[in-house]
N, CA, C and O atoms as CSV, one atom per row, in Angstrom:
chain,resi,resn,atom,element,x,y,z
A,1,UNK,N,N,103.679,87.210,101.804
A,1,UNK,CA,C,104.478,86.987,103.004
A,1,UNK,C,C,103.536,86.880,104.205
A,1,UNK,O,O,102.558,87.626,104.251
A,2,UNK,N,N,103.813,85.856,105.331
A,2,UNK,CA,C,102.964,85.759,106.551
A,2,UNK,C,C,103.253,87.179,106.933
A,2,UNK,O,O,104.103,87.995,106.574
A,3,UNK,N,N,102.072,87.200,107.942
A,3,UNK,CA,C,102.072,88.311,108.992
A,3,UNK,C,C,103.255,88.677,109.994
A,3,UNK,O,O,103.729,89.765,110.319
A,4,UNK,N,N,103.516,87.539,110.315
A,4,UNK,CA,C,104.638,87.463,111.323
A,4,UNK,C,C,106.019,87.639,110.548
A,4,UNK,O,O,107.026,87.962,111.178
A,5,UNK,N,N,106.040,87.507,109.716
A,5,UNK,CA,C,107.128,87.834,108.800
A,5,UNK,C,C,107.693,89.335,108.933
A,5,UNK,O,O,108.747,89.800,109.369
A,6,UNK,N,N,106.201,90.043,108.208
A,6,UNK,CA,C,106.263,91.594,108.089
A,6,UNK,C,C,106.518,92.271,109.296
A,6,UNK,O,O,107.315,93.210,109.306
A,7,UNK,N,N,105.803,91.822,110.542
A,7,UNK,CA,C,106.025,92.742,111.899
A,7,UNK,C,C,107.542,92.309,112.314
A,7,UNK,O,O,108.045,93.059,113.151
A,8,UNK,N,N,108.117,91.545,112.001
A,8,UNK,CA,C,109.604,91.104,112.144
A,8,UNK,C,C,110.036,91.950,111.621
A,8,UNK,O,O,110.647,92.682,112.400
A,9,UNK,N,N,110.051,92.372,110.325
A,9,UNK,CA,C,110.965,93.194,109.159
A,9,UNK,C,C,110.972,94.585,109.700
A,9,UNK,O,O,111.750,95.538,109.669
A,10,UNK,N,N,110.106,94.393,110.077
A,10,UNK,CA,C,109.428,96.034,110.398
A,10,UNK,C,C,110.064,95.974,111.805
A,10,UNK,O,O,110.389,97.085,112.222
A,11,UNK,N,N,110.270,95.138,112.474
A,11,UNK,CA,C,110.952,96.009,114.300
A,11,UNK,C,C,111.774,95.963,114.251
A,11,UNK,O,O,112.410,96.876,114.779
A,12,UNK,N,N,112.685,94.593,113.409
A,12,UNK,CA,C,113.991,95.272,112.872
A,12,UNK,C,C,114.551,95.767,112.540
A,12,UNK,O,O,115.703,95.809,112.973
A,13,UNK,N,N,113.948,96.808,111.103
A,13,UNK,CA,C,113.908,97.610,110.705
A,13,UNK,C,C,114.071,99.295,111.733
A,13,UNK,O,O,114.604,100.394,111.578
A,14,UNK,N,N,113.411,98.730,112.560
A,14,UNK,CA,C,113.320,99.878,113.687
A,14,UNK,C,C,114.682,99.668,114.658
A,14,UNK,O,O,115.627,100.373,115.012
A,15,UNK,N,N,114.285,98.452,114.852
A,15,UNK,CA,C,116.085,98.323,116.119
A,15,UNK,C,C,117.058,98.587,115.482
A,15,UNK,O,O,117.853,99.251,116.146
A,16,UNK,N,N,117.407,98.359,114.403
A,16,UNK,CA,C,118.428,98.118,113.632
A,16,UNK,C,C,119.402,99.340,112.809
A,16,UNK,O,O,120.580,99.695,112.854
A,17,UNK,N,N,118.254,99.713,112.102
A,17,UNK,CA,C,118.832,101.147,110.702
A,17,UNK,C,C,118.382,102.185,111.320
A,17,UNK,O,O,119.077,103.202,111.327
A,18,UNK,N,N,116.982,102.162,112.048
A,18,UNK,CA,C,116.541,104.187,112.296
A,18,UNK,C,C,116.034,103.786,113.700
A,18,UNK,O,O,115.910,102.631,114.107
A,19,UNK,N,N,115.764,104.911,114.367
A,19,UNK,CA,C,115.627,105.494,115.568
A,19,UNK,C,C,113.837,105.530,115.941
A,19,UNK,O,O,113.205,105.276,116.967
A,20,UNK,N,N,113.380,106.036,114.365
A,20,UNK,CA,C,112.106,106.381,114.259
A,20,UNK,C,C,111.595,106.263,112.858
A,20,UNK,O,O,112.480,106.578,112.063
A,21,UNK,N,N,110.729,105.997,112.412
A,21,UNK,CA,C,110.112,105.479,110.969
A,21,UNK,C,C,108.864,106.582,111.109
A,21,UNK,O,O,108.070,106.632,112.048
A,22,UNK,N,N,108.893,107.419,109.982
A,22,UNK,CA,C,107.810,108.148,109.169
A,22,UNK,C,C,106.443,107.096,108.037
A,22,UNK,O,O,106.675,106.466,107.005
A,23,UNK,N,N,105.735,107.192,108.420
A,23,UNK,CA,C,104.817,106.290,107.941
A,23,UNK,C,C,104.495,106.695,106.236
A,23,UNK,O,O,104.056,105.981,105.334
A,24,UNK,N,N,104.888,108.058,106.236
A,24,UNK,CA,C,104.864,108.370,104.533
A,24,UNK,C,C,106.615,108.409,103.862
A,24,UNK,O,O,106.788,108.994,102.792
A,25,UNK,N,N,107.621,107.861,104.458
A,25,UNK,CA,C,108.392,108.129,103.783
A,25,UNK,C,C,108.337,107.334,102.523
A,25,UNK,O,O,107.538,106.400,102.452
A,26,UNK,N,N,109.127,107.629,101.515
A,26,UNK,CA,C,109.084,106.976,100.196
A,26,UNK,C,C,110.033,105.876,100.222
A,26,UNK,O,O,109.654,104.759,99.869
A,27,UNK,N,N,111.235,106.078,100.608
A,27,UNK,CA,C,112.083,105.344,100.688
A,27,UNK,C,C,111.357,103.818,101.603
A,27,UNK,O,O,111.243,102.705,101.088
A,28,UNK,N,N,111.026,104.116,102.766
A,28,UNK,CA,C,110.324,103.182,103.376
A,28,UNK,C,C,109.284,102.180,102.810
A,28,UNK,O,O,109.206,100.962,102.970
A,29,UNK,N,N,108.443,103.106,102.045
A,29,UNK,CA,C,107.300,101.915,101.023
A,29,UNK,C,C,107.888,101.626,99.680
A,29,UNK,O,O,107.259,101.079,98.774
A,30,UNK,N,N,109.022,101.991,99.609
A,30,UNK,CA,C,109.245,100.789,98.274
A,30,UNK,C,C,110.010,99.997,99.126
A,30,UNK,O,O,109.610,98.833,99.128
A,31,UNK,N,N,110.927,100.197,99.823
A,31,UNK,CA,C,111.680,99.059,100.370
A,31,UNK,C,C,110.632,98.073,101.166
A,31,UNK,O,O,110.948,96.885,101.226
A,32,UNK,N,N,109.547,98.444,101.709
A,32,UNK,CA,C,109.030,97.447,102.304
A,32,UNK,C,C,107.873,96.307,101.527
A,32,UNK,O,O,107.529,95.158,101.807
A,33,UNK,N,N,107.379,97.569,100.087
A,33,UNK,CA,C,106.991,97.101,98.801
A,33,UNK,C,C,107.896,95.835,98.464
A,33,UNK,O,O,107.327,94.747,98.379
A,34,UNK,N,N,109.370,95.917,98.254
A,34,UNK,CA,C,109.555,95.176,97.541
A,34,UNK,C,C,110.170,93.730,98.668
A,34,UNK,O,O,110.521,92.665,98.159
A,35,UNK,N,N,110.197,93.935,100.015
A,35,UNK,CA,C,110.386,92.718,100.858
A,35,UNK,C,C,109.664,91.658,101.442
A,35,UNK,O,O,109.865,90.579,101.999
A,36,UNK,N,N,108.124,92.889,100.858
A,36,UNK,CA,C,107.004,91.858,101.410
A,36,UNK,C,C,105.925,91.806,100.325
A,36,UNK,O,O,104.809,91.396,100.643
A,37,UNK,N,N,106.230,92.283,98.771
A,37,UNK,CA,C,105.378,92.119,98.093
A,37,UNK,C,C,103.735,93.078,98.511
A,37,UNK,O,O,102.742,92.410,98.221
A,38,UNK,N,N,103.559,93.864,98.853
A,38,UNK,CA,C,102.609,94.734,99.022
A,38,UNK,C,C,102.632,95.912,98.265
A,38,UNK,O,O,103.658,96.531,97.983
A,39,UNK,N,N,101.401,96.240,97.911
A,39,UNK,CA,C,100.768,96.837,96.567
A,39,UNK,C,C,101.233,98.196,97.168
A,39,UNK,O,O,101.373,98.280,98.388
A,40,UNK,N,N,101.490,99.312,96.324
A,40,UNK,CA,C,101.586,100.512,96.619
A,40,UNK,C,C,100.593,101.534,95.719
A,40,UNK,O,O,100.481,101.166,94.550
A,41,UNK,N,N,99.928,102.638,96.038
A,41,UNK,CA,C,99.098,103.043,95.814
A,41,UNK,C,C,99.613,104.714,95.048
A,41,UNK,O,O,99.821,105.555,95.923
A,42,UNK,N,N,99.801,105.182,93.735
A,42,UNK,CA,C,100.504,105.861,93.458
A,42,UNK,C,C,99.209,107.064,93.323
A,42,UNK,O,O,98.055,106.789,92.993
A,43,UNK,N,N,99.646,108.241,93.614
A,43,UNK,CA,C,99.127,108.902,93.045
A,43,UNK,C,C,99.465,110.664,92.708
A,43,UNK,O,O,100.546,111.038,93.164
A,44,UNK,N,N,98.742,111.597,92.057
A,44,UNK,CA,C,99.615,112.744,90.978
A,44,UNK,C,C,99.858,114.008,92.314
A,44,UNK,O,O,99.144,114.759,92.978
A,45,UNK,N,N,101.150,113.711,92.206
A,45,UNK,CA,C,101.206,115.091,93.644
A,45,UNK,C,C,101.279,114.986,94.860
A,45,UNK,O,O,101.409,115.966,95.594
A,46,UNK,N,N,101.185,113.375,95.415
A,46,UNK,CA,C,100.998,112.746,96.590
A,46,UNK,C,C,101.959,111.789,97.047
A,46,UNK,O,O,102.518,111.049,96.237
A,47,UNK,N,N,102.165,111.744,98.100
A,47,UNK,CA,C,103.272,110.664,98.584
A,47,UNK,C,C,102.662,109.092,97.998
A,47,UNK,O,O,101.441,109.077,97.841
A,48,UNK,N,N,103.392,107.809,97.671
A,48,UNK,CA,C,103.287,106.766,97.796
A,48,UNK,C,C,102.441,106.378,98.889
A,48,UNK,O,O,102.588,107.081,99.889
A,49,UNK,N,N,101.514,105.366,98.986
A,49,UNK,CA,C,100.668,105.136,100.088
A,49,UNK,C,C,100.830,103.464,99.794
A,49,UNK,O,O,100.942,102.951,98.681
A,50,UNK,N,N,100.812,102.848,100.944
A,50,UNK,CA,C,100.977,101.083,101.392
A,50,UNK,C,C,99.836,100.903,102.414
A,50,UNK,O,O,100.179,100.997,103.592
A,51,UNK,N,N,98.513,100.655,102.153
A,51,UNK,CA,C,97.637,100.449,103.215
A,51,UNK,C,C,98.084,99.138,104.433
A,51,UNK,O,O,97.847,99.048,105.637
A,52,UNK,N,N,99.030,97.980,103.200
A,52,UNK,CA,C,99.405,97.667,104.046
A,52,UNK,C,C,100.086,97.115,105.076
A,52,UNK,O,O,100.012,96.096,105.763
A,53,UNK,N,N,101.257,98.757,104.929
A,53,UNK,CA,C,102.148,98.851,105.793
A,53,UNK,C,C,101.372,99.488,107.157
A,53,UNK,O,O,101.597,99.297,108.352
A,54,UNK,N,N,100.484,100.226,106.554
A,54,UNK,CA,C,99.759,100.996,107.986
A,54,UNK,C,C,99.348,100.122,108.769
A,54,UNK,O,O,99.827,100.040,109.900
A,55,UNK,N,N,98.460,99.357,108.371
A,55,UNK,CA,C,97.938,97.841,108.942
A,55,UNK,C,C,98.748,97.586,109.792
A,55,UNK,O,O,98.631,97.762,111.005
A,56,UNK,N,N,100.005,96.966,108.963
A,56,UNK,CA,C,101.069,96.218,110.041
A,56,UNK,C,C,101.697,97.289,111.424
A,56,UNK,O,O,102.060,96.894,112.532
A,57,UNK,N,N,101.672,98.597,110.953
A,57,UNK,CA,C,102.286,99.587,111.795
A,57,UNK,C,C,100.886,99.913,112.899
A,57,UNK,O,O,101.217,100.117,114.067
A,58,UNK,N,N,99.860,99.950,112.687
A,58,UNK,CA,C,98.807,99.943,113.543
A,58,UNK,C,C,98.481,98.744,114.058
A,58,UNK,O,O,97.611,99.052,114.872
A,59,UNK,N,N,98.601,97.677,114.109
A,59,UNK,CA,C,98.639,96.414,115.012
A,59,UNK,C,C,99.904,96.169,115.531
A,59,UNK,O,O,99.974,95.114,116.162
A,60,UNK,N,N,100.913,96.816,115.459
A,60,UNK,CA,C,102.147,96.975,116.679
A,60,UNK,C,C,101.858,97.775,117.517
A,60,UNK,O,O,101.931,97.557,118.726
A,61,UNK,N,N,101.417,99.023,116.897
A,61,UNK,CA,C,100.490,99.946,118.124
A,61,UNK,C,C,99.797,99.668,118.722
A,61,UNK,O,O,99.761,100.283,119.788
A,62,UNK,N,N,99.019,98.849,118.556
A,62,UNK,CA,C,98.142,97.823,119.493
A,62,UNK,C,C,98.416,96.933,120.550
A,62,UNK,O,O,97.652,96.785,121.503
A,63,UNK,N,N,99.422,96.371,120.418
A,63,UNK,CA,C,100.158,95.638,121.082
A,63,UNK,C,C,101.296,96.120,121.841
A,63,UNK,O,O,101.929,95.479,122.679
A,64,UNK,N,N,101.475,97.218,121.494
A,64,UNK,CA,C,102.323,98.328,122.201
A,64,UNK,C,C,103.611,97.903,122.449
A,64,UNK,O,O,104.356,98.060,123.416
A,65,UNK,N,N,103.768,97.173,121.091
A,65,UNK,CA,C,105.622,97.469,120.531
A,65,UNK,C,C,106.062,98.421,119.975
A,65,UNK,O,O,107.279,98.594,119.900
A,66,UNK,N,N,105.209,99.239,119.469
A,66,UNK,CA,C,105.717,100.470,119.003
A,66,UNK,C,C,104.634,101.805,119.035
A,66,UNK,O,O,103.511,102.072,118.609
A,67,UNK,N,N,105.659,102.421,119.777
A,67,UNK,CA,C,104.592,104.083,120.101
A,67,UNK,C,C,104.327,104.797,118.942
A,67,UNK,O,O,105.271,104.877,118.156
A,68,UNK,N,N,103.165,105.398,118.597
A,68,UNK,CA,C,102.892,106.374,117.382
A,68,UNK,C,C,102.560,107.872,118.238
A,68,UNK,O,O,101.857,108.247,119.176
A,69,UNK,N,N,103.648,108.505,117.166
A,69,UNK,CA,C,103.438,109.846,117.536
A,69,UNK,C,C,102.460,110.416,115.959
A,69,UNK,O,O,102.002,109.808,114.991
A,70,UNK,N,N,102.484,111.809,116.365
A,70,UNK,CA,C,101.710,112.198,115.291
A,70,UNK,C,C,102.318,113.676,115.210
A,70,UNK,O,O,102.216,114.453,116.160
A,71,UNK,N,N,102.922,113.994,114.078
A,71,UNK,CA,C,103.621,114.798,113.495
A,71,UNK,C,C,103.212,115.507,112.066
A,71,UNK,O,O,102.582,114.922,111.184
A,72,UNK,N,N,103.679,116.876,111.988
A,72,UNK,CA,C,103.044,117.630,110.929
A,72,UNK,C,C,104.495,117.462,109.873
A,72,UNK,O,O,105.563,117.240,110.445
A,73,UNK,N,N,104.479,117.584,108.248
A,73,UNK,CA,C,106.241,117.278,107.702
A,73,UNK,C,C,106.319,118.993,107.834
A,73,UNK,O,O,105.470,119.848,108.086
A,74,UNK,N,N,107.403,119.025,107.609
A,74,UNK,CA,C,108.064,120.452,107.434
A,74,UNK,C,C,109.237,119.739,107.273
A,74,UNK,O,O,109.842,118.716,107.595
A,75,UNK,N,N,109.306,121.525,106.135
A,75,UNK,CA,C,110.969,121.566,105.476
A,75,UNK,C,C,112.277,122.171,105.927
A,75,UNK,O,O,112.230,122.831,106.965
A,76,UNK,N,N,113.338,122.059,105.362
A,76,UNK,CA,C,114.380,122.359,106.186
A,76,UNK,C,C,114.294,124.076,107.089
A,76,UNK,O,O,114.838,124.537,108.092
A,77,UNK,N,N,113.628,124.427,106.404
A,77,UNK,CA,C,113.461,126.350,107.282
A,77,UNK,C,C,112.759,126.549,108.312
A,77,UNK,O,O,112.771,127.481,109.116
A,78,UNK,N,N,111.821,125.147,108.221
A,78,UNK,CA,C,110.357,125.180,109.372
A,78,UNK,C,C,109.420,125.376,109.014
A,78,UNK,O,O,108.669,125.625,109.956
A,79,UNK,N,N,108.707,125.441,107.634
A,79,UNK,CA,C,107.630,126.060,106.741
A,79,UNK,C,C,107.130,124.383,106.517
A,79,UNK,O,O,107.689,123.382,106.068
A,80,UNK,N,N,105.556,124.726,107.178
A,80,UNK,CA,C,104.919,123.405,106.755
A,80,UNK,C,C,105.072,123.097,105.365
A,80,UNK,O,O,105.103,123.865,104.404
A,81,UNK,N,N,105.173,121.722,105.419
A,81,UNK,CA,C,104.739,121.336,103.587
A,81,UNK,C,C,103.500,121.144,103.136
A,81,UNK,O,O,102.994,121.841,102.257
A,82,UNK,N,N,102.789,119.943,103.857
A,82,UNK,CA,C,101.710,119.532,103.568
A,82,UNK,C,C,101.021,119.858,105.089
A,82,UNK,O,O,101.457,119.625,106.216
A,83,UNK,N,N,99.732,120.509,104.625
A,83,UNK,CA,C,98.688,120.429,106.363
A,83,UNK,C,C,98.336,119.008,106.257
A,83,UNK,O,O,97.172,118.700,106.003
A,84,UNK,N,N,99.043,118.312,106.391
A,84,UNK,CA,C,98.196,116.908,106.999
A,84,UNK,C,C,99.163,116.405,107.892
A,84,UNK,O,O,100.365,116.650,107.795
A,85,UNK,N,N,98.535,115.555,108.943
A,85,UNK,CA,C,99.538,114.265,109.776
A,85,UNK,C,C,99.956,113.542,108.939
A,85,UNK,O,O,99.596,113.069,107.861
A,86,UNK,N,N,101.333,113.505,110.033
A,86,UNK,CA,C,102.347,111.751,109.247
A,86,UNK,C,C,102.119,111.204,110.616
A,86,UNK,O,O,101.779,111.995,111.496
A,87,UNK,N,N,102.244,110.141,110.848
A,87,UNK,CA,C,103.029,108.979,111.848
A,87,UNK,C,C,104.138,108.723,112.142
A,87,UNK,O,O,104.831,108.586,111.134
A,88,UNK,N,N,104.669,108.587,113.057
A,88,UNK,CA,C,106.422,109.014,113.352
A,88,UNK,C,C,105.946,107.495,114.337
A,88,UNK,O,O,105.036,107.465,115.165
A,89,UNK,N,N,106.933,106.229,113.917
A,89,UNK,CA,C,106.738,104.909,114.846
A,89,UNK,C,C,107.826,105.142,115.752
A,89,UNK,O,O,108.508,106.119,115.443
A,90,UNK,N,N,108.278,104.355,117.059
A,90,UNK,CA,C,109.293,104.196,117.745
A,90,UNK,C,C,108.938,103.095,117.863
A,90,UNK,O,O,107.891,102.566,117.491
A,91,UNK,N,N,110.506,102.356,118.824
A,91,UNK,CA,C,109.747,101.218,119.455
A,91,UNK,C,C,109.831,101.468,120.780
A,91,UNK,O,O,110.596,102.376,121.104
A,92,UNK,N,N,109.023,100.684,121.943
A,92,UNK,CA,C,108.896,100.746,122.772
A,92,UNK,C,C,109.716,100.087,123.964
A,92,UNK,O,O,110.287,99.209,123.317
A,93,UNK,N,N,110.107,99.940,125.118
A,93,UNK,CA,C,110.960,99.116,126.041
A,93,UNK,C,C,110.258,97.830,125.808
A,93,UNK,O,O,111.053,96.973,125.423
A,94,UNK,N,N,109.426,97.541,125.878
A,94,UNK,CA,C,108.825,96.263,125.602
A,94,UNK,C,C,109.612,95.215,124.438
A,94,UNK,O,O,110.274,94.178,124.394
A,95,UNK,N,N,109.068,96.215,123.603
A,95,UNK,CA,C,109.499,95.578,122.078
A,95,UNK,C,C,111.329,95.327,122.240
A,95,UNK,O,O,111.872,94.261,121.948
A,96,UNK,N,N,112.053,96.531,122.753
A,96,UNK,CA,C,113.255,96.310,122.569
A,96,UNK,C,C,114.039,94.941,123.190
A,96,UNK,O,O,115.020,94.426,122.655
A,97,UNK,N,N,113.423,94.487,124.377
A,97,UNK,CA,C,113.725,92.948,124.868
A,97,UNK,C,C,113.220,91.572,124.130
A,97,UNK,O,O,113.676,90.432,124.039
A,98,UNK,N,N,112.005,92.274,123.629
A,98,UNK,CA,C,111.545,90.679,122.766
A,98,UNK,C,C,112.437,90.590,121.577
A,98,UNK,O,O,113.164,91.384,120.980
A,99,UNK,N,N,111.994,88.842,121.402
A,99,UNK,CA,C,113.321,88.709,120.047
A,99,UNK,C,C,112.279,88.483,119.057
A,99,UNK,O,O,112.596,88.720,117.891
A,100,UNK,N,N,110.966,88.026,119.316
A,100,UNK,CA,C,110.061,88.011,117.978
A,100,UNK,C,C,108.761,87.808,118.664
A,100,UNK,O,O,108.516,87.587,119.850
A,101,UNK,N,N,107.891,87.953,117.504
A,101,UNK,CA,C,106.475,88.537,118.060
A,101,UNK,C,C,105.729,87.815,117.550
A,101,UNK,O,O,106.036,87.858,116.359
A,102,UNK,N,N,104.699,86.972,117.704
A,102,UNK,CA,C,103.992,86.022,116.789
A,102,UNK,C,C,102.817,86.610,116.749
A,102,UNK,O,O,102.342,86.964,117.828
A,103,UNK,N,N,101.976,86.889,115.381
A,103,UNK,CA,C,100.483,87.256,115.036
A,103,UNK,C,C,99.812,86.254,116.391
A,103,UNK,O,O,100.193,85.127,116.708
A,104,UNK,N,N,98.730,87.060,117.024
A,104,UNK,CA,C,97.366,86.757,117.557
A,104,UNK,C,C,96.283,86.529,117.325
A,104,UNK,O,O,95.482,86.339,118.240
């Protein structure tokens, strides 16, 4: 799939169904696995990984259609799960007026 394809899917994805996108959710990399044909990276004990969905989600950040926060997961009680960062995307006022975004 072009480039411009994926950053489409993806802000729609954002205007559209959620508020905010987790960069490790599971649900998120197979669905975006299977709309744009991108490899997913499995491994024993570990979330699904899409290098590249990050790609596409870090060159919107760039362009500053969409803000990245940086967030720890925790479970429903408040007890970390994993010590590592996730990525939490929004989109930005910018992004929310444009109707499409063409690769640079």
């Amino acid at each position: 799939m072009v480039s411009k394809y994926r950053y489409r899917w993806l802000l729609n994805k954002l205007r559209y169904q959620f508020q905010e996108l987790e960069e490790c959710n599971p649900e998120l990399i197979m669905e975006y696995s299977k709309a744009t044909g991108a490899k997913i990276l499995h491994q024993l004990n570990d979330y699904p990984k899409c290098p590249q969905l990050t790609r596409d989600l870090n060159k919107l950040t760039y362009h500053k259609l969409v803000r990245c926060n940086r967030s720890f997961l925790y479970d429903l009680d408040g007890f970390m799960v994993m010590p590592r960062l996730t990525n939490v995307y929004m989109l930005t006022p910018l992004s929310a007026s444009a109707n499409t975004w063409v690769d640079r």
